[in-house]
N, C-alpha and C positions, 0 to 999 in steps of 0.2 A: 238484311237492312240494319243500319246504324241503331243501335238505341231503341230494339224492339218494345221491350218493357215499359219503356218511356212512352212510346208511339203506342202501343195499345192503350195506357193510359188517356194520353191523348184524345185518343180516337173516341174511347167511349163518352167522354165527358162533351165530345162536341159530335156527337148522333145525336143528338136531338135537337132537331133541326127547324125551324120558320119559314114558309117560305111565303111570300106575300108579292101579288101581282093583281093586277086587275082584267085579267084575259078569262078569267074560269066564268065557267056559266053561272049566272045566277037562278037559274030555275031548278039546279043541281041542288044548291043550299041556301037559305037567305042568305043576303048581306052581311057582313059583316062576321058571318056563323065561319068555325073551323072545320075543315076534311079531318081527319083524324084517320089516318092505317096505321096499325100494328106491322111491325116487323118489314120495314117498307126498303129499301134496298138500289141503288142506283145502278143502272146498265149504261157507264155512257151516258148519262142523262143530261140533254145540255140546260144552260139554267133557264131560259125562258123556254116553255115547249111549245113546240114549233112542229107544226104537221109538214111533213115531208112525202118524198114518191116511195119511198121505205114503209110508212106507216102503215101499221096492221091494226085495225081499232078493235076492242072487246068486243062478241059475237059477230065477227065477219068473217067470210071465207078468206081463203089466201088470194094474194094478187088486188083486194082492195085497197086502193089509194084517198089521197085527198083531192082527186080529180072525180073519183065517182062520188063521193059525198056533194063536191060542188054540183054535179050534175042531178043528183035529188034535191038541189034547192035546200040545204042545211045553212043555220047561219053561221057568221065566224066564232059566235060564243060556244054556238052547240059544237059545232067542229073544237072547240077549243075544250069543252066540258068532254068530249069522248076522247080525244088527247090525253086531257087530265086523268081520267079512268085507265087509258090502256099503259101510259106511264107507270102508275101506282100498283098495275098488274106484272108489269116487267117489274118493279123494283120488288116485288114479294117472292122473286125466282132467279134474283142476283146474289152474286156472292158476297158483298156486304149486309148480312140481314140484321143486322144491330141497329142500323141508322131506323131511324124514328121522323117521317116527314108530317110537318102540318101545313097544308097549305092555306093562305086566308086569302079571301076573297077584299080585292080593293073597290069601290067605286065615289060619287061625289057623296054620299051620305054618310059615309065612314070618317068618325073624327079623327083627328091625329094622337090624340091620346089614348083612343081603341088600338090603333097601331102599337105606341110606345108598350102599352102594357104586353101588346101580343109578343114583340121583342123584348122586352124584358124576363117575357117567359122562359123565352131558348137558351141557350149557350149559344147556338150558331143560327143566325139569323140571313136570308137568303132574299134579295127585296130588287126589284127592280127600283132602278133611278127614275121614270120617268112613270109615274103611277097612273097617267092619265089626266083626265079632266083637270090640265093647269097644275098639279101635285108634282113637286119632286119628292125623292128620299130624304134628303141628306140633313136638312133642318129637324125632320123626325128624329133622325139616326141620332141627330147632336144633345138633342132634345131628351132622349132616353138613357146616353150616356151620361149626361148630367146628375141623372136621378141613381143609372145602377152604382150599385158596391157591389155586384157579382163580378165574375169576367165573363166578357163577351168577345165576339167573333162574329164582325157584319162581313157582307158580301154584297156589294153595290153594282148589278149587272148593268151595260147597254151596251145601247149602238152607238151615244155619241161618247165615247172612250173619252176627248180631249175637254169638250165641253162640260163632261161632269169632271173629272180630275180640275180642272179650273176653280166649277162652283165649290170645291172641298176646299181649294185654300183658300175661299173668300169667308165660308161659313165656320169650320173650325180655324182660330184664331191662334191653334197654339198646336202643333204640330211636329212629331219626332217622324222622320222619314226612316221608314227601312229597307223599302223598294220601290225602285221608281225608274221602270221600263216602257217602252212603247205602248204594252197592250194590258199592264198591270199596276199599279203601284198598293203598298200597302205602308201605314202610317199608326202612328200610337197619338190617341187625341190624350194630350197631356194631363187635362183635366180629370182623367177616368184614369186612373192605375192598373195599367198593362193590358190593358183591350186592346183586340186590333181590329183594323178597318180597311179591307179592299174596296178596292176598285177596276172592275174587268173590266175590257169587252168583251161583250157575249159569246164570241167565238171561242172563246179564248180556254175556259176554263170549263170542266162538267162539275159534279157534286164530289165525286172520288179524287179530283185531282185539286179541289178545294181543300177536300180536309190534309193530302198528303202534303197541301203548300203550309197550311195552316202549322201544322205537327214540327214541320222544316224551319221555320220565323220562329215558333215557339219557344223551340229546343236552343236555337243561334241566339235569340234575344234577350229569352228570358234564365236559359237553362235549364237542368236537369231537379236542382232543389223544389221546385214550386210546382214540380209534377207529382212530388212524394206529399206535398198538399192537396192534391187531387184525390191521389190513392187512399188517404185518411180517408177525405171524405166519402169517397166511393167506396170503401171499406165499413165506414160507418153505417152506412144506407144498407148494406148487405145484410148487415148484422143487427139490422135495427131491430129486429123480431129478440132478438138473444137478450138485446140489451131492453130495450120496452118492458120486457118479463121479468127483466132483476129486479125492477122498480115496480112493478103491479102490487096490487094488494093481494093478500094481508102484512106484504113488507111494508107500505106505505103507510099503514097503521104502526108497526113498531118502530118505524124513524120517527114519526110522530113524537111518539111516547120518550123518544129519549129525548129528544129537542126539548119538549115539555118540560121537562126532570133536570133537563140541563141550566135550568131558565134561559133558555134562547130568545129574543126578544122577537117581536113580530116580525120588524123592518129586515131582522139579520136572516131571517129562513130563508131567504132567496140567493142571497150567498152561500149559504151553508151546501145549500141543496147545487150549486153551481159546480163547487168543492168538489161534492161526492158525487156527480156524473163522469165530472172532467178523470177525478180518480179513477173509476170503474172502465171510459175508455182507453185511458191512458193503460191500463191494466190489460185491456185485451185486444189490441188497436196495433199495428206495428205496421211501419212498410218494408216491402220485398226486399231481403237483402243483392237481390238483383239489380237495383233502383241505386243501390251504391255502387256496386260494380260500374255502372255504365254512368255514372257521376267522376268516376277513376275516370274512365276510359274515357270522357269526351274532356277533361284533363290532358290526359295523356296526349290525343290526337292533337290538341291546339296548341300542343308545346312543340310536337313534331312539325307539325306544320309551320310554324312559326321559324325553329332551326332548318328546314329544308328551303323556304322560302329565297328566292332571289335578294331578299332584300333586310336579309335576317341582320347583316350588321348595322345596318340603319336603324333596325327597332332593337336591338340590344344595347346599344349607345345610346338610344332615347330613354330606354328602360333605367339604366344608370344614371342618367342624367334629373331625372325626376327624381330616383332614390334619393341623389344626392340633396337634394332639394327639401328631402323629409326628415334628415337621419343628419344628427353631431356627430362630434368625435372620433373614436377612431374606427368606426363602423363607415362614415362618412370618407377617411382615408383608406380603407380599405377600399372603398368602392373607385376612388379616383385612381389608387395604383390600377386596381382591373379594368379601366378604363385606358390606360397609357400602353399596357401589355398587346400586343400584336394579336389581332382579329383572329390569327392559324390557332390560335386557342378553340377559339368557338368555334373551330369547321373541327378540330380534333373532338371538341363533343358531340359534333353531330355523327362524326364517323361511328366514335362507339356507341350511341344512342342506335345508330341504324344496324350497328353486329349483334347488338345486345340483346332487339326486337324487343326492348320492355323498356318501362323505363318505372324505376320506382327509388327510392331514397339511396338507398346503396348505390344501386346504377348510377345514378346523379351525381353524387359524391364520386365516385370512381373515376368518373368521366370527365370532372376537372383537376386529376394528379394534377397532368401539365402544367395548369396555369398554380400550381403550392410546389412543384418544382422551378418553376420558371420564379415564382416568388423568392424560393430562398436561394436560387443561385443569383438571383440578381441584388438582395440585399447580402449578402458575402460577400460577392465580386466588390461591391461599395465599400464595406466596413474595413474588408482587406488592404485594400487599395488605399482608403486612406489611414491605415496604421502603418504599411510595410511600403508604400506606394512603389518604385520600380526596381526596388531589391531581385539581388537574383536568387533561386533558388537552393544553393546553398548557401546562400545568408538567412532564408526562411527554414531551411532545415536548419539553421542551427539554431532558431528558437520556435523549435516544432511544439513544446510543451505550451510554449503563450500563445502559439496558433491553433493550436486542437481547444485549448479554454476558451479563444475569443469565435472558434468556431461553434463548438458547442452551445455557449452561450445564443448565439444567432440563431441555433437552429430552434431551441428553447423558446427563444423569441416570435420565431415567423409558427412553431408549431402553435402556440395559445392564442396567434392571430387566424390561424384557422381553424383551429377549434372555434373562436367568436365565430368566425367565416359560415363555419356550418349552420350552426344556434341561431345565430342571428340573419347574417345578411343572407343567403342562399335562400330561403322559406320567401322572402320579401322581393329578392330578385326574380327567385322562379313565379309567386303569385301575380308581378306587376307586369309581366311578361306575357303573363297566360291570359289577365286581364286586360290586355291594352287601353286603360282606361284609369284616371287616378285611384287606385287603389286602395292609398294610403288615407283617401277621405272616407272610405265605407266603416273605418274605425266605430265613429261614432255611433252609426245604424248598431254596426255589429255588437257593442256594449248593449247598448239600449233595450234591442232585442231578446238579452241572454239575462239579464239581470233586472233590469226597471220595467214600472209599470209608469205609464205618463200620465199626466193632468192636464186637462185641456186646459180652463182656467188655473193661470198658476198665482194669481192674487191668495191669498190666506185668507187676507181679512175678508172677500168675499162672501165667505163661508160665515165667518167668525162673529161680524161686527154689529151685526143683530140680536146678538147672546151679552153684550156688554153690562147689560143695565138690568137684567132679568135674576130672579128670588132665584134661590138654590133651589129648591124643589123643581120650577121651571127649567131651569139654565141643565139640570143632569139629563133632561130629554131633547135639550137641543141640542148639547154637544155629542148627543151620540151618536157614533161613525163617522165623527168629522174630523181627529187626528187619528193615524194607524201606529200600529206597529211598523217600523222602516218608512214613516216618513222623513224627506230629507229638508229643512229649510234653509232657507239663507237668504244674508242681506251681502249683495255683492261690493257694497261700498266699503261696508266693513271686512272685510273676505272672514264673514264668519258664517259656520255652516253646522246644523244642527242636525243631529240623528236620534229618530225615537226609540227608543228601547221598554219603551214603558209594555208588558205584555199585554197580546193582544185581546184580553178579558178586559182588563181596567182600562185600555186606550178605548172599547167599546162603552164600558160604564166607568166614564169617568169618576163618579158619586160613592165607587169603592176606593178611592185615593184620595179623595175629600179632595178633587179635581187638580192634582199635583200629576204631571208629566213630566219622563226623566228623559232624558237628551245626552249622548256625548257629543262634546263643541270638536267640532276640525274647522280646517283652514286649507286653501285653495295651495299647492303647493310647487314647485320647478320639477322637470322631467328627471333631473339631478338626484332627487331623493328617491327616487324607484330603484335607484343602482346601490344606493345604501345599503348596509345592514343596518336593521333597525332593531330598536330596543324591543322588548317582549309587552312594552307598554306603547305603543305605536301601530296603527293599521292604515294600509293606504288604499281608497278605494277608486277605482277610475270613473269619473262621473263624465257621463254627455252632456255637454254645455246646450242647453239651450237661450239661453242670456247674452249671448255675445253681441258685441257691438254692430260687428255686420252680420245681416241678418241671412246673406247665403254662404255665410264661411260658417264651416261645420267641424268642432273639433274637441279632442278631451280635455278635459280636465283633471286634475289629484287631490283627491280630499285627504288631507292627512288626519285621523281618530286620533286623537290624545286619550286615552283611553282612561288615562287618571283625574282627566277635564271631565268629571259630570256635573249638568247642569238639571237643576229641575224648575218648572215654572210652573208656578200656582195660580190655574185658570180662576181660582174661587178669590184672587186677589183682583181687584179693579184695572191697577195700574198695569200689575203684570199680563193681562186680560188686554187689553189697548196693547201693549210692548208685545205682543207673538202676531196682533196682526197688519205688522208692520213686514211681517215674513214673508218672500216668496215661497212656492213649493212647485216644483218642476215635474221633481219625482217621488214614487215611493219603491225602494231597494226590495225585491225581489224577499222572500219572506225567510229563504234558504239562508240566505250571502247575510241579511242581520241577525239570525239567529249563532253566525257562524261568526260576528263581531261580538256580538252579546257574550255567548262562549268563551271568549277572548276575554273579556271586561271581568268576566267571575272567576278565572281563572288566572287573572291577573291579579286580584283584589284576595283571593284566597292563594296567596302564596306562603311557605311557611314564617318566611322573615328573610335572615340576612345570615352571610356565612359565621360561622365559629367565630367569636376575636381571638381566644385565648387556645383552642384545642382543635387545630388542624387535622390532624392524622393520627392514629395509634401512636406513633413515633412518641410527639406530642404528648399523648396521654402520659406515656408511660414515665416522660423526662418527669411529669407533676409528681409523682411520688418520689421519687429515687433523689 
């Protein structure tokens, strides 16, 4: 199977299972109480259990049905309570023994918020739509997503398959389809990040072939990266005993003692100690390098897939087509030439893609010669043509030396448009391709991600403007931890943009600066200066815009660092005090990437000076005596 690693991941994170109906007996459990088995296991198990002429119930001979219980006068609860039993006795002798079932019992005295909490417990929650007594699911179901930040994974069984698929797009109002078939559909309720939600008919599906569907949408929807987030976590949980005991006492007593020694302030010990966990996991925490492999691999197959497809020049011409939409210059021209170039390019990479049975960076490159062939004979055939235009060839042999320089030349030419070709366009062509999906907009995420921490509220003054009017003794314990180190501000009117550099001891106790914070000023810059070489006093840093005019265009930004621009503003001044909280702050830079600006700024500023006037070279020297 595709993607085992992946799918065992999977799989364990959604064994633990919910399942909620109103059919079990109540004289089995109170109301509203859980069944609870260990190690519980699906055979086939359909999702409502349903006594059939198959049924063999706990302590009965063979050949008992649910003919001879009707005929002892059993009611439909008790028949459904010894159901329940002989169920949870098959799933304790199936071959899934990982799965973990809890059934809960529904009926009219059970609130809906008993329910939300029961599902909020699970990963994978297992419910029938029509609970009885006038109850559907689905208002719970919406009701509980509202509330998680876990992920989840509901399962909305019945028998009216089209009447509840309806209630779903009345109740959830926002709605990402990802399957939607006669007897299934499955949907991402937009409001909850990346949960998903069936919808079966009962026939249709048992528990094993829930989670195989689940593991299948997961993998296509979400991918292979946000499984290696699982595995931390289910890594972490393993090793909780290893990690618990680093931190027990009498360690907990000599952190103490240094914090103490350190003067660590009361407020800061909760970061401190956030610091040194995250460290310690960080330190003994890794996922499978198998998790990568099959992150390649499901790469790989959707690129194949995509080249094999009947319809591959249609999505490659779209793929170009967008590029060009992203990309100036002559990265932009580059792509509209391979656009004009005949389609037998792209069946020529598929052939070698399929001789090759790999496909990795080399391969790729290899397997577009053709088209860096077809490039430079067709800008030669051009240049020639119109130097020599219909000369015949001994008129061209007889200025073979001007035609081998203007050949060479061209070739010099179309060679450094492929080399760009590799570097640049090819990464972005094959990403936009594999992604069928604006790709070129995940930019921002991707920054954001890798470097910034974000601020909900990005007002300053919010913070700030209470501290305006307060005694200096006062004013050093409210400003503390209210600017960082790698805070970034700015007033977008003025495209001016501020970066703290003040270290992260004094940004904490302002009152050892006699409340002066240093800042280098940047400014908002054109994509134009990325391609610069810049001066050794210059740093550019890519900032995620969240400030933009329209609020779903999502895109970067270029702070340019002056790095001989420092600024510093003295909170213990009135005015200057009012003037900072005037400031947004969106972000604060990553603590790595400012110290690696700061670096820059001291190493800019300690330079030795400027070259020799007078004494260039020994040469030099020696002419001074002589």
């Amino acid at each position: 199977m595709d993607y085992e690693h992946c799918r065992k991941i999977l799989r364990k994170y959604f064994s633990n299972i919910t399942y909620i109906d109103d059919k079990f007996d109540t004289d089995l459990v109170e109301t509203g109480k859980e069944i609870v088995s260990k190690d519980i296991v699906p055979d086939d198990m359909p999702l409502d259990v349903e006594i059939g002429p198959d049924f063999v119930p706990v302590g009965e001979g063979d050949g008992a049905s649910a003919d001879t219980f009707a005929q002892t006068g059993k009611t439909e609860q008790e028949l459904s309570a010894i159901a329940l039993m002989n169920t949870l006795q098959k799933l304790n002798k199936g071959k899934l023994s990982s799965i973990n079932l809890m059934p809960v019992i529904y009926d009219e005295t059970v609130s809906d918020q008993f329910i939300v909490e029961k599902t909020m417990e699970a990963n994978l929650t297992v419910i029938d739509w029509d609970l009885g007594h006038g109850k559907t699911a689905l208002p719970i179901i919406k009701d509980m997503l509202d509330q998680a930040a876990r992920l989840k994974v509901v399962v909305v069984y019945t028998k009216g398959y089209p009447e509840a698929r309806k209630s779903a797009e009345e109740i959830f109002d926002k709605i990402e389809y990802i399957k939607d078939e006669k007897q299934v559909m499955c949907f991402q309720y937009t409001n909850q990040s990346k949960s998903l939600v069936f919808i079966v008919d009962k026939q249709y599906l048992n528990i094993e072939n829930i989670l195989d569907e689940v593991e299948e949408i997961f993998i296509q929807k979400n991918g292979i990266m946000p499984v290696a987030v699982l595995e931390i976590s289910d890594k972490l949980q393993e090793k909780s005993g290893d990690i618990f005991g680093a931190f027990c006492k009498p360690f907990e007593d000599a952190y103490f003692m240094q914090m103490f020694y350190s003067e660590i302030m009361d407020n800061e010990i909760s970061n401190c100690l956030s610091d040194f966990i995250i460290r310690k996991i960080y330190s003994d925490i890794h996922v499978e390098k198998v998790l990568g492999k099959e992150l390649l691999t499901s790469k790989k197959n959707t690129l194949i897939g995509i080249l094999e497809s009947s319809d591959s020049d249609y999505k490659i011409q779209g793929c170009i087509n967008q590029l060009q939409n992203g990309m100036s210059g002559n990265n932009a021209n580059l792509l509209r030439l391979q656009g004009q170039l005949e389609k037998d390019i792209y069946r020529t990479v598929v052939g070698n893609l399929r001789k090759n049975q790999e496909i990795s960076w080399n391969k790729i490159i290899q397997s577009f010669k053709p088209l860096y062939k077809q490039l430079k004979k067709q800008r030669e055939s051009e240049k020639l043509e119109e130097i020599f235009g219909d000369k015949g060839a001994e008129f061209k042999g007889a200025l073979g030396e001007i035609y081998k320089k203007i050949s060479d030349g061209i070739s010099k030419e179309v060679d450094a448009e492929i080399d760009n070709y590799k570097k640049e366009v090819m990464p972005l062509f094959l990403q936009t391709l594999i992604s069928q999906k604006d790709f070129l907009k995940s930019l921002p995420e991707l920054v954001e991600n890798l470097k910034f921490h974000k601020y909900e509220n990005v007002d300053l003054g919010s913070y700030l403007r209470d501290g305006i009017g307060l005694e200096s003794y006062k004013k050093s314990n409210f400003l503390m931890d209210k600017i960082h180190f790698g805070d970034i501000l700015y007033d977008v009117d003025a495209n001016e943009y501020l970066l703290c550099i003040t270290p992260p001891c004094d940004a904490f106790r302002p009152q050892k600066t006699d409340y002066n914070y240093t800042f280098i000023r940047g400014k908002e810059v054109g994509t134009d200066r990325i391609k610069e070489v810049h001066k050794e006093n210059v740093h550019i840093t890519v900032y995620p815009l969240k400030h933009q005019k329209v609020e779903s265009e999502k895109r970067v930004s270029y702070i340019e660092w002056k790095l001989f621009d420092v600024v510093t503003i003295d909170l213990g001044a009135k005015a200057q005090y009012k003037e900072i909280c005037e400031y947004k702050r969106d972000y604060r830079l990553d603590e790595i990437y400012t110290r690696q600006i700061a670096n820059k700024l001291i190493s800019h500023f300690s330079r030795a000076g400027v070259d020799e006037i007078f004494i260039k070279n020994e040469r030099n020297l020696v002419s001074v005596f002589t």
